[in-house]
Residue frames relative to the residue before (quaternion, step in Angstrom):
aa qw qx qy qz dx dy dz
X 1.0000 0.0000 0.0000 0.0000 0.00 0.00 0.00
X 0.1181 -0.7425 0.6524 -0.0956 3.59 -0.41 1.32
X 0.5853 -0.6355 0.4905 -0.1141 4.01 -0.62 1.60
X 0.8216 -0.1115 0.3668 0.4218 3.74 -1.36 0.81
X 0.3729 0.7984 -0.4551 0.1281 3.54 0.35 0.88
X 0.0099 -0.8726 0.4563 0.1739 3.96 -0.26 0.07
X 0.0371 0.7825 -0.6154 0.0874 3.27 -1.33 1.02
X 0.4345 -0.7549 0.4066 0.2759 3.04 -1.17 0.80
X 0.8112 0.1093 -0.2126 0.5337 3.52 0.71 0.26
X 0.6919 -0.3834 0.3641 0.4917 4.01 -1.32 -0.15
X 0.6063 0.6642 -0.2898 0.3276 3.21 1.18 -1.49
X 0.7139 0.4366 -0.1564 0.5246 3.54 1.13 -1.59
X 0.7332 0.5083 -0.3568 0.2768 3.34 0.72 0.20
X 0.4883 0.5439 -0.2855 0.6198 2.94 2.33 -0.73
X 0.5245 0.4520 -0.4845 0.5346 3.95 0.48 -0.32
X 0.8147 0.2778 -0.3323 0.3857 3.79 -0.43 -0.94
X 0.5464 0.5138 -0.4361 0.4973 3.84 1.00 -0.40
X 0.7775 0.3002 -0.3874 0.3940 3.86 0.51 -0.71
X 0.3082 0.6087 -0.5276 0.5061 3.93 1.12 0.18
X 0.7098 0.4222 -0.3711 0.4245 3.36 -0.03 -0.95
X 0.7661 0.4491 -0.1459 0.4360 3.56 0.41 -1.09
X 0.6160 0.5938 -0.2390 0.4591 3.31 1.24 -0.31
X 0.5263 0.6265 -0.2129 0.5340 3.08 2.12 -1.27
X 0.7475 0.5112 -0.1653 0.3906 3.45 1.28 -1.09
X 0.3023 -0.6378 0.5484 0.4484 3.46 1.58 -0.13
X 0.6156 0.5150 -0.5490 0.2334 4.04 -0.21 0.43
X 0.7699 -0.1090 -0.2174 0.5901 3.85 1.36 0.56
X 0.4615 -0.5228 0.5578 0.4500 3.30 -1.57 0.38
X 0.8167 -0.3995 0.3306 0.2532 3.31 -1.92 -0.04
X 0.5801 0.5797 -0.3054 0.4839 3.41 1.78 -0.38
X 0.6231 0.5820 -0.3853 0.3529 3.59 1.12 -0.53
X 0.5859 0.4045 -0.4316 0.5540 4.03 1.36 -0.41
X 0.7429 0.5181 -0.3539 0.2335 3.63 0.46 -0.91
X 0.4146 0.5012 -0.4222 0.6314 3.61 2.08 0.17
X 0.5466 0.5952 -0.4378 0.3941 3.64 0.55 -1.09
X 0.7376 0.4670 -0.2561 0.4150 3.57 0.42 -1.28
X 0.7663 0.4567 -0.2513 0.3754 3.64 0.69 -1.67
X 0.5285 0.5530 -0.4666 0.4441 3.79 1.77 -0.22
X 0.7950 0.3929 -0.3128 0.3404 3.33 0.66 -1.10
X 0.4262 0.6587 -0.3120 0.5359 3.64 1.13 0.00
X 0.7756 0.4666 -0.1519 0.3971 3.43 1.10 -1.04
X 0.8251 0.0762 -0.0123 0.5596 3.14 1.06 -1.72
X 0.7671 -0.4600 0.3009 0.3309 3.61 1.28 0.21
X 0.6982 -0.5756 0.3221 0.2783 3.03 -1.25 0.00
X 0.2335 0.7404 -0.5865 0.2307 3.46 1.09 1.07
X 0.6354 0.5681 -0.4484 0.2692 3.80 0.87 -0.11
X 0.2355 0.7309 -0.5367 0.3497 3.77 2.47 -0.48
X 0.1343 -0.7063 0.6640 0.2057 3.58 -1.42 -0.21
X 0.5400 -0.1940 0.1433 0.8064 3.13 2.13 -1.18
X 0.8773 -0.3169 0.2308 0.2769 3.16 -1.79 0.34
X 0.7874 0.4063 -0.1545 0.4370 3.21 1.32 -0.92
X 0.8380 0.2282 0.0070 0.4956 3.62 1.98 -0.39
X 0.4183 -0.7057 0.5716 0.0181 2.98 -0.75 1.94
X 0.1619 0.6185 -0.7689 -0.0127 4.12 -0.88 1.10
X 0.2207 -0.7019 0.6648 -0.1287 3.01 -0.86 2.02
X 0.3843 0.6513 -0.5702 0.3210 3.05 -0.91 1.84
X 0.3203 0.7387 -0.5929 -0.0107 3.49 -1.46 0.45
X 0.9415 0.1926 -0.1436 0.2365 3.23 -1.21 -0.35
X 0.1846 -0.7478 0.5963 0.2262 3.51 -0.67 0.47
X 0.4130 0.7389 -0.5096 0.1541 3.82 -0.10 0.85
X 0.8732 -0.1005 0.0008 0.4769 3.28 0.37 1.75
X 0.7455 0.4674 -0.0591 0.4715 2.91 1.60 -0.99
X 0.6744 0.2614 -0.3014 0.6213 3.69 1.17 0.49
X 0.2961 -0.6153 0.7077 0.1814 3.43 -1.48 1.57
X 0.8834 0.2310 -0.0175 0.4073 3.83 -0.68 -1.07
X 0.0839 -0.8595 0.4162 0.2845 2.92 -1.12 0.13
X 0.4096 -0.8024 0.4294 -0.0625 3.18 -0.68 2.10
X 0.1794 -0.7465 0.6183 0.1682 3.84 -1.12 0.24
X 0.0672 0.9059 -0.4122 -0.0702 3.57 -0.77 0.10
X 0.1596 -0.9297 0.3212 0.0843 3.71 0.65 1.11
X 0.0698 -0.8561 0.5044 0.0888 3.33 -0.26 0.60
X 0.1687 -0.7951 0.5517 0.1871 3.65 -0.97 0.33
X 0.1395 -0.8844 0.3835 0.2264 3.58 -0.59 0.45
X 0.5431 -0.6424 0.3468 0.4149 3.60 -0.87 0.22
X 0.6926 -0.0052 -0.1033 0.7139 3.70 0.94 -0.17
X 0.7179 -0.4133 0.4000 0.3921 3.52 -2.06 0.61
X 0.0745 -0.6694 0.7091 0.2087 4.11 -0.84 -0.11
X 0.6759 -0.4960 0.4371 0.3257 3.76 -1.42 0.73
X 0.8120 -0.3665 0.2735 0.3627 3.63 -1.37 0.51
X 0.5182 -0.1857 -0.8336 0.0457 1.45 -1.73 1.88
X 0.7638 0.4207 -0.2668 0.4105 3.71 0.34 0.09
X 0.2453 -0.6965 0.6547 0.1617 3.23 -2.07 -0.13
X 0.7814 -0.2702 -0.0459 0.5606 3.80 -0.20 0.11
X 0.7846 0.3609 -0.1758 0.4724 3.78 0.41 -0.11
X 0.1481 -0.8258 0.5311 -0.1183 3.39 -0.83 1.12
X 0.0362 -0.8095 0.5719 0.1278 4.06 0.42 0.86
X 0.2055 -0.6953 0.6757 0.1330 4.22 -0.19 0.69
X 0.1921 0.7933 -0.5722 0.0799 4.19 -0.42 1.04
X 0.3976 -0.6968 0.5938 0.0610 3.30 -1.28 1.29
X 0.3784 0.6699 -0.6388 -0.0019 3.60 -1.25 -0.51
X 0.4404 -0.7478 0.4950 0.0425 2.81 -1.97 0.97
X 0.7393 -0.2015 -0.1589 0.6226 3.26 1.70 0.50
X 0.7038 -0.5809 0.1613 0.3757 3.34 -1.04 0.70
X 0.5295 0.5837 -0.4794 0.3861 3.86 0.54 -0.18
X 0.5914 0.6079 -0.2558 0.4640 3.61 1.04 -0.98
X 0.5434 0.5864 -0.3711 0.4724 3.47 1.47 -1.97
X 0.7390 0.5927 -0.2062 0.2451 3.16 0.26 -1.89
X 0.7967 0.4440 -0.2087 0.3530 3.35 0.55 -1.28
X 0.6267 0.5440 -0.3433 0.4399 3.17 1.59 -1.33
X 0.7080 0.5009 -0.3383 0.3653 3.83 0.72 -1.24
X 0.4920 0.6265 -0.4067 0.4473 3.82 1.37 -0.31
X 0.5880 0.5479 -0.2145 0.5551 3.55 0.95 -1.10
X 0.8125 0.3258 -0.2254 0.4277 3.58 0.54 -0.80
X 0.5559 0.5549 -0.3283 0.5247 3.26 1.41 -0.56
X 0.6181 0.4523 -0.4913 0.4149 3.77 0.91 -0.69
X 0.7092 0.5421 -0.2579 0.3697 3.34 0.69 -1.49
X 0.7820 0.3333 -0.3674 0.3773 3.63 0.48 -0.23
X 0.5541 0.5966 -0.3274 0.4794 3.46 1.91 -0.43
X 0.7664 0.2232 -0.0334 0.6015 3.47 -0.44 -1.89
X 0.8110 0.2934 -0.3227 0.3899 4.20 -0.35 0.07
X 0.3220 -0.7239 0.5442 0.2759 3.98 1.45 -0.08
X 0.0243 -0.7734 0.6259 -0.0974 3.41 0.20 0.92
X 0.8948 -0.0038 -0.2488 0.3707 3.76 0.64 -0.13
X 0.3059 0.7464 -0.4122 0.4235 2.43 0.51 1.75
X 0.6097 0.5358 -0.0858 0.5778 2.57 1.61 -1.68
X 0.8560 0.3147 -0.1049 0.3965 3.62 0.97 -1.22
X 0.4073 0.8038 -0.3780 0.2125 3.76 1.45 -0.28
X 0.8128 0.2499 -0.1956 0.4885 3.32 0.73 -1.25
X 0.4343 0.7682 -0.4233 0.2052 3.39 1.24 0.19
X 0.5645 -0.5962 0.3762 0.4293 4.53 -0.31 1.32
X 0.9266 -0.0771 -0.0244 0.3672 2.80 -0.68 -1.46
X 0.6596 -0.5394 0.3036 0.4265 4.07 -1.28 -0.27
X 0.6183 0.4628 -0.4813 0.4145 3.60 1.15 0.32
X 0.3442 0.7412 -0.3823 0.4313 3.48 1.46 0.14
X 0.6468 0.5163 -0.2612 0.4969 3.22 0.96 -2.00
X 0.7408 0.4630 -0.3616 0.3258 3.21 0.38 -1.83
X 0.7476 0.4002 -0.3841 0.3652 3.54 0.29 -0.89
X 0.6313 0.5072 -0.3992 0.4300 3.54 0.75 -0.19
X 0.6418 0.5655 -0.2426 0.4576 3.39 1.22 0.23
X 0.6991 0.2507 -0.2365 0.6264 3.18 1.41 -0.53
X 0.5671 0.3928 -0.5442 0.4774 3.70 0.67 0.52
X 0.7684 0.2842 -0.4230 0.3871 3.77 0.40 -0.15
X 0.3449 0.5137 -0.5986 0.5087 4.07 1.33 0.70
């Protein structure tokens, strides 16, 4: 969980979200730079809603673990997103599956960003996250 962040484009935010994850052994550096060349390609099917980018794709070689990574931002940044960005890895599809249920509950039926947007710092987030799991 990465906090009150600012960038100047979508691009700079998927680079610093996959540092993080890279830090984590859960992908090499090729797994944002597909991340980027899909959305560039096919668009904005990663939008969920105005306010949230779930950046993710491919396992080819290029993802050890599978990791989540939420970012908030300090103002909206142009397409594909608005204040919140979820950067997501897996390493084979049952994981894929389960983790995006979990996320799909939390951002559907529990308003996850809502509940967690203006919140300071990232243990804030975190605990608001495990009290509505």
């Amino acid at each position: 969980i990465s906090t009150d962040l600012s960038f100047d484009s979508w691009e700079d935010a998927l680079h610093f979200g996959g540092k993080v994850l890279e830090e984590k052994k859960a992908v090499s550096s090729e797994y944002v730079e597909s991340i980027i060349n899909i959305l560039k390609t096919h668009g904005s099917y990663m939008v969920i809603n105005e306010h949230i980018l779930l950046a993710h794709g491919r396992n080819e070689d290029s993802v050890f673990g599978t990791s989540m990574l939420l970012m908030t931002l300090e103002k909206y940044i142009e397409f594909p997103s608005g204040k919140m960005i979820i950067l997501f890895s897996s390493r084979d599809n049952k994981e894929h599956l389960n983790a995006l249920l979990k996320l799909t509950e939390l951002l559907d039926e529990k308003d996850l960003y809502e509940k967690i947007i203006d919140l300071g710092t990232k243990e804030e987030v975190y605990e608001k996250i495990l009290e509505l799991l």
